[in-house]
TIKOL-249290 format. One record per atom (N, C-alpha, C, O, CB): x, y, z; residue number from 1. Coordinates in steps of 0.02 Angstrom, whole numbers, padded with zeros to 5 digits. Atoms other than C-alpha are relative to their C-alpha. Glycine has a CB too. Layout:
REM TIKOL-249290
+--------+--------+--------+-----+
|   east |  north |     up |   n |
+--------+--------+--------+-----+
|      X |      Y |      Z | NUM |
...
+--------+--------+--------+-----+
This chain:
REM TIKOL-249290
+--------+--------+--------+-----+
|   east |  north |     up |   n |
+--------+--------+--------+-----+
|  00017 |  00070 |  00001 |   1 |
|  05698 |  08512 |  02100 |   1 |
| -00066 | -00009 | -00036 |   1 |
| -00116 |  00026 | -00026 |   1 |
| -00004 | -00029 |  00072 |   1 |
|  00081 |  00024 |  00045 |   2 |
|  05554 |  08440 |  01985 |   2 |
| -00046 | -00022 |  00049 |   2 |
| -00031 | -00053 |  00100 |   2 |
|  00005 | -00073 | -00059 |   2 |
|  00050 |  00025 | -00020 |   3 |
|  05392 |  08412 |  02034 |   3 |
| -00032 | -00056 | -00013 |   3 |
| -00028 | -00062 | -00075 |   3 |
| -00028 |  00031 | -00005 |   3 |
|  00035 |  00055 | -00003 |   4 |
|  05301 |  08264 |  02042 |   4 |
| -00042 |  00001 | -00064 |   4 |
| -00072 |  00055 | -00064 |   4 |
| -00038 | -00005 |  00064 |   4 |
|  00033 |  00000 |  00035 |   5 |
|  05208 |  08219 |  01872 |   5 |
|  00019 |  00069 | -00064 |   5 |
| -00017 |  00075 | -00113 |   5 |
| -00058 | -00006 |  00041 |   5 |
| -00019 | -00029 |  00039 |   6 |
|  05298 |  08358 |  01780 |   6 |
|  00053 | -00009 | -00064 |   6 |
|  00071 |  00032 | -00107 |   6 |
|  00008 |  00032 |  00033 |   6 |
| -00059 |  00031 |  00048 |   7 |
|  05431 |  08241 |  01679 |   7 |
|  00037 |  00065 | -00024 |   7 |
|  00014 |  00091 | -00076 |   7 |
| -00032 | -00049 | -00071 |   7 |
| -00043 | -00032 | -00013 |   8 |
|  05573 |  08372 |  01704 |   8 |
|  00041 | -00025 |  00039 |   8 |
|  00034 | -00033 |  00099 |   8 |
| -00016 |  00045 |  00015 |   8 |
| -00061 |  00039 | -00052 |   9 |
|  05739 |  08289 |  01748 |   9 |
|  00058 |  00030 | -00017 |   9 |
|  00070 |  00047 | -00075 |   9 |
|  00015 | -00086 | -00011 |   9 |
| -00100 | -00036 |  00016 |  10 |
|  05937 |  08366 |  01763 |  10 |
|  00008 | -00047 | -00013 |  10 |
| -00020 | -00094 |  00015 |  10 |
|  00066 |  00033 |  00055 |  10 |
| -00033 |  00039 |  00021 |  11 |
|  06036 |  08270 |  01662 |  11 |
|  00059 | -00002 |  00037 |  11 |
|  00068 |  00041 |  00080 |  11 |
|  00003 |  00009 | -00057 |  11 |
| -00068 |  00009 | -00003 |  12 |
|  06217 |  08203 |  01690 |  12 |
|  00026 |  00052 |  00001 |  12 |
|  00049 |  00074 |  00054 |  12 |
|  00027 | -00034 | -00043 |  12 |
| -00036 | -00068 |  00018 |  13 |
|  06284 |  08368 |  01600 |  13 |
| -00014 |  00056 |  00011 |  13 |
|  00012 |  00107 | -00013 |  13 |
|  00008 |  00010 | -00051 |  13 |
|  00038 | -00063 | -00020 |  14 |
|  06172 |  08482 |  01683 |  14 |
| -00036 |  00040 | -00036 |  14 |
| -00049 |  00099 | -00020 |  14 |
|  00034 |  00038 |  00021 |  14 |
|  00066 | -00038 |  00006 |  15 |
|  06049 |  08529 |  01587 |  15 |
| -00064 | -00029 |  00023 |  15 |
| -00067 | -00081 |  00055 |  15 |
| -00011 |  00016 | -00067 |  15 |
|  00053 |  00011 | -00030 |  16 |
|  05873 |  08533 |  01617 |  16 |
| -00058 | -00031 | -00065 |  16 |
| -00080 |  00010 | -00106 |  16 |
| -00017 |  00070 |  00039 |  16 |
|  00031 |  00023 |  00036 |  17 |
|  05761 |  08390 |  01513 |  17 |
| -00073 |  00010 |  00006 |  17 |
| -00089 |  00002 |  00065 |  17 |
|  00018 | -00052 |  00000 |  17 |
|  00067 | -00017 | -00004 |  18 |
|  05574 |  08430 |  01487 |  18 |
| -00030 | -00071 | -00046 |  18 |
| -00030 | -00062 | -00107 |  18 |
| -00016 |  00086 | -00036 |  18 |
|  00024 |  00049 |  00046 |  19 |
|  05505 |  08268 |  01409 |  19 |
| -00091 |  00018 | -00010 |  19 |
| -00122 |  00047 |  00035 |  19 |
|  00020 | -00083 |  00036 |  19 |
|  00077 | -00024 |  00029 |  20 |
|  05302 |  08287 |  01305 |  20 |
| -00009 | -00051 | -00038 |  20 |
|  00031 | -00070 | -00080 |  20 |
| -00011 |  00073 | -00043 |  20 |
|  00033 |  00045 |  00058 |  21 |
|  05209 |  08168 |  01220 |  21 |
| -00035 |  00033 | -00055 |  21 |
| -00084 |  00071 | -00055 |  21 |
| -00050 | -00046 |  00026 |  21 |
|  00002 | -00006 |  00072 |  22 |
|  05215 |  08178 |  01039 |  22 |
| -00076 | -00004 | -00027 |  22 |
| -00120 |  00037 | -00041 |  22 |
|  00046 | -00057 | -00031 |  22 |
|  00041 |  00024 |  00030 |  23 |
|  05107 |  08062 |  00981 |  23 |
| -00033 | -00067 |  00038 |  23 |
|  00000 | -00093 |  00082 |  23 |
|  00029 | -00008 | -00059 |  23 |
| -00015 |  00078 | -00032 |  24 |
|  05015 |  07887 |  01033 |  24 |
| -00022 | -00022 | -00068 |  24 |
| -00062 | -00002 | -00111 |  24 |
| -00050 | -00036 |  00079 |  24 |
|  00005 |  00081 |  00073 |  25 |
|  05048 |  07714 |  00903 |  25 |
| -00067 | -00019 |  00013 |  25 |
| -00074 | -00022 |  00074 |  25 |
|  00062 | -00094 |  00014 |  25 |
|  00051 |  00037 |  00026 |  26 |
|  04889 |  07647 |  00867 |  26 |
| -00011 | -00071 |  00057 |  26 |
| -00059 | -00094 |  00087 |  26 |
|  00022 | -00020 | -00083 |  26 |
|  00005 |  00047 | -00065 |  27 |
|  04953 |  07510 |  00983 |  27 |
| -00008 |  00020 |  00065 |  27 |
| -00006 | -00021 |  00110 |  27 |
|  00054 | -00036 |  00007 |  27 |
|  00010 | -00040 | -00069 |  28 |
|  04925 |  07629 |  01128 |  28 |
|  00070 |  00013 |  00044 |  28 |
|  00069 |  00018 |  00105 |  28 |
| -00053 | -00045 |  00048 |  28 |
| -00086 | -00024 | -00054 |  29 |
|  05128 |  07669 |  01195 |  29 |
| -00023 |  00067 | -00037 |  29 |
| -00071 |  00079 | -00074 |  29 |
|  00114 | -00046 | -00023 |  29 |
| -00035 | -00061 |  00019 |  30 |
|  05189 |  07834 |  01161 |  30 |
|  00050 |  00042 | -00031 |  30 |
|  00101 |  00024 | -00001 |  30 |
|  00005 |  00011 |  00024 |  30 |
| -00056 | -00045 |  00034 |  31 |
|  05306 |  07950 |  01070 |  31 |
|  00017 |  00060 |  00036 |  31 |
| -00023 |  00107 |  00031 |  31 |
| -00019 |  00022 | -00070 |  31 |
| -00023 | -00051 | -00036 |  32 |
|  05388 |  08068 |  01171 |  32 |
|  00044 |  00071 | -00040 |  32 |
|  00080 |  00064 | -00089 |  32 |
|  00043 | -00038 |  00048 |  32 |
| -00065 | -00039 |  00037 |  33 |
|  05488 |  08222 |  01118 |  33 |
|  00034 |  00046 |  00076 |  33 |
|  00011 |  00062 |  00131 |  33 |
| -00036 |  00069 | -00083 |  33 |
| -00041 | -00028 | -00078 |  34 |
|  05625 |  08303 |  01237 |  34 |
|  00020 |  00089 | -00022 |  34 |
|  00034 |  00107 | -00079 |  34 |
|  00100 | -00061 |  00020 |  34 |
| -00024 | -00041 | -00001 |  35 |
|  05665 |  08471 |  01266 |  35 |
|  00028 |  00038 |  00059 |  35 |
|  00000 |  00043 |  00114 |  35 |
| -00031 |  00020 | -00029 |  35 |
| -00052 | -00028 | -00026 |  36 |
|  05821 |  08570 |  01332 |  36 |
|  00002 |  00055 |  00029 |  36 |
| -00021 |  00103 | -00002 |  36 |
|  00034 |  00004 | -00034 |  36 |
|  00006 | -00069 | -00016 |  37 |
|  05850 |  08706 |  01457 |  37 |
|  00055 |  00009 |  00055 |  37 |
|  00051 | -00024 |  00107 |  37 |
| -00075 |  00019 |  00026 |  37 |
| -00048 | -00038 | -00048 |  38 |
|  05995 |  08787 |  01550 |  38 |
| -00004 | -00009 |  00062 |  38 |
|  00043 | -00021 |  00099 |  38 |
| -00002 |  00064 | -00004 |  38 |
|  00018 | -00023 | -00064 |  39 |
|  05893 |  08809 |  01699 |  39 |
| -00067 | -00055 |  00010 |  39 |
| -00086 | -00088 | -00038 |  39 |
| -00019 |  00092 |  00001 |  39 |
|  00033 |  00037 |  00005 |  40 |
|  05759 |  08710 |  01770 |  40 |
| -00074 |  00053 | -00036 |  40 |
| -00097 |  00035 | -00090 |  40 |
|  00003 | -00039 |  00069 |  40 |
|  00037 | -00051 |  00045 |  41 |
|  05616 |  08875 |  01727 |  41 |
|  00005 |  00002 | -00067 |  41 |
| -00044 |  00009 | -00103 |  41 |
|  00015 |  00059 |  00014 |  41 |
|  00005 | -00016 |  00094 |  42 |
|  05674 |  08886 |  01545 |  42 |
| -00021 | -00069 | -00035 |  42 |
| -00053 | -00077 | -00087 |  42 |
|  00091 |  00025 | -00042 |  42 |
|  00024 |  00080 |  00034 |  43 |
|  05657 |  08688 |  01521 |  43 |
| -00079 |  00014 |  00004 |  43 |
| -00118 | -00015 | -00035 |  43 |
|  00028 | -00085 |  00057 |  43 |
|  00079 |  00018 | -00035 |  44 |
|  05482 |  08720 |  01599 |  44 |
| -00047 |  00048 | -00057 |  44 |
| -00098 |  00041 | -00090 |  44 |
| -00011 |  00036 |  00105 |  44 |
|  00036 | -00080 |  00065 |  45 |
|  05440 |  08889 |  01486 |  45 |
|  00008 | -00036 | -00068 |  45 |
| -00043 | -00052 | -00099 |  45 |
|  00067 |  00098 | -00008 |  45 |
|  00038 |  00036 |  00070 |  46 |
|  05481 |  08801 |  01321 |  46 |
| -00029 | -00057 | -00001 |  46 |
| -00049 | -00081 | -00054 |  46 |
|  00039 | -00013 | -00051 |  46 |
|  00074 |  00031 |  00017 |  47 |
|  05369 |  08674 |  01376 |  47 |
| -00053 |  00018 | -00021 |  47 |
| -00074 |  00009 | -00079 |  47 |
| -00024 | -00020 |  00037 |  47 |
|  00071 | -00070 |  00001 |  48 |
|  05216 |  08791 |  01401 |  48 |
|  00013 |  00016 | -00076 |  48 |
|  00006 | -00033 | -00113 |  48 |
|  00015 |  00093 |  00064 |  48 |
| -00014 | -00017 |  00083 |  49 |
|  05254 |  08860 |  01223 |  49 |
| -00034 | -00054 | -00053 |  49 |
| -00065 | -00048 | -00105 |  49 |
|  00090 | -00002 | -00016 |  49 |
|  00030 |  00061 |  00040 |  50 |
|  05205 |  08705 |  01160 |  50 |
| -00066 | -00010 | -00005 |  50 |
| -00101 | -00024 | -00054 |  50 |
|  00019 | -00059 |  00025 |  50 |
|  00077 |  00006 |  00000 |  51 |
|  05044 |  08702 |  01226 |  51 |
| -00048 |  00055 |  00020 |  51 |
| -00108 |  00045 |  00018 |  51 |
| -00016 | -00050 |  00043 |  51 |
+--------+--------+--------+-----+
């Protein structure tokens, strides 16, 4: 189960979504990018990778 403040959610089809902010617009929202994982750990590991 995800933790609180970690934006990691199971999808519908069962995988495991890791959402990260990209970028922020100038207007101050956000750009997100998503990434995919089998398991909820591997969604979580190629987060980390990122940063």
């Amino acid at each position: 189960m995800s933790k609180k403040g970690e934006n990691i959610f199971l999808r519908k089809d069962g995988r495991w979504e890791a959402r990260y902010i990209k970028e922020r617009a100038l207007d101050g929202n956000y750009k997100y990018g998503y990434i995919y994982g089998k398991t909820y750990s591997e969604a979580k590991k190629k987060k980390m990778m990122l940063f």
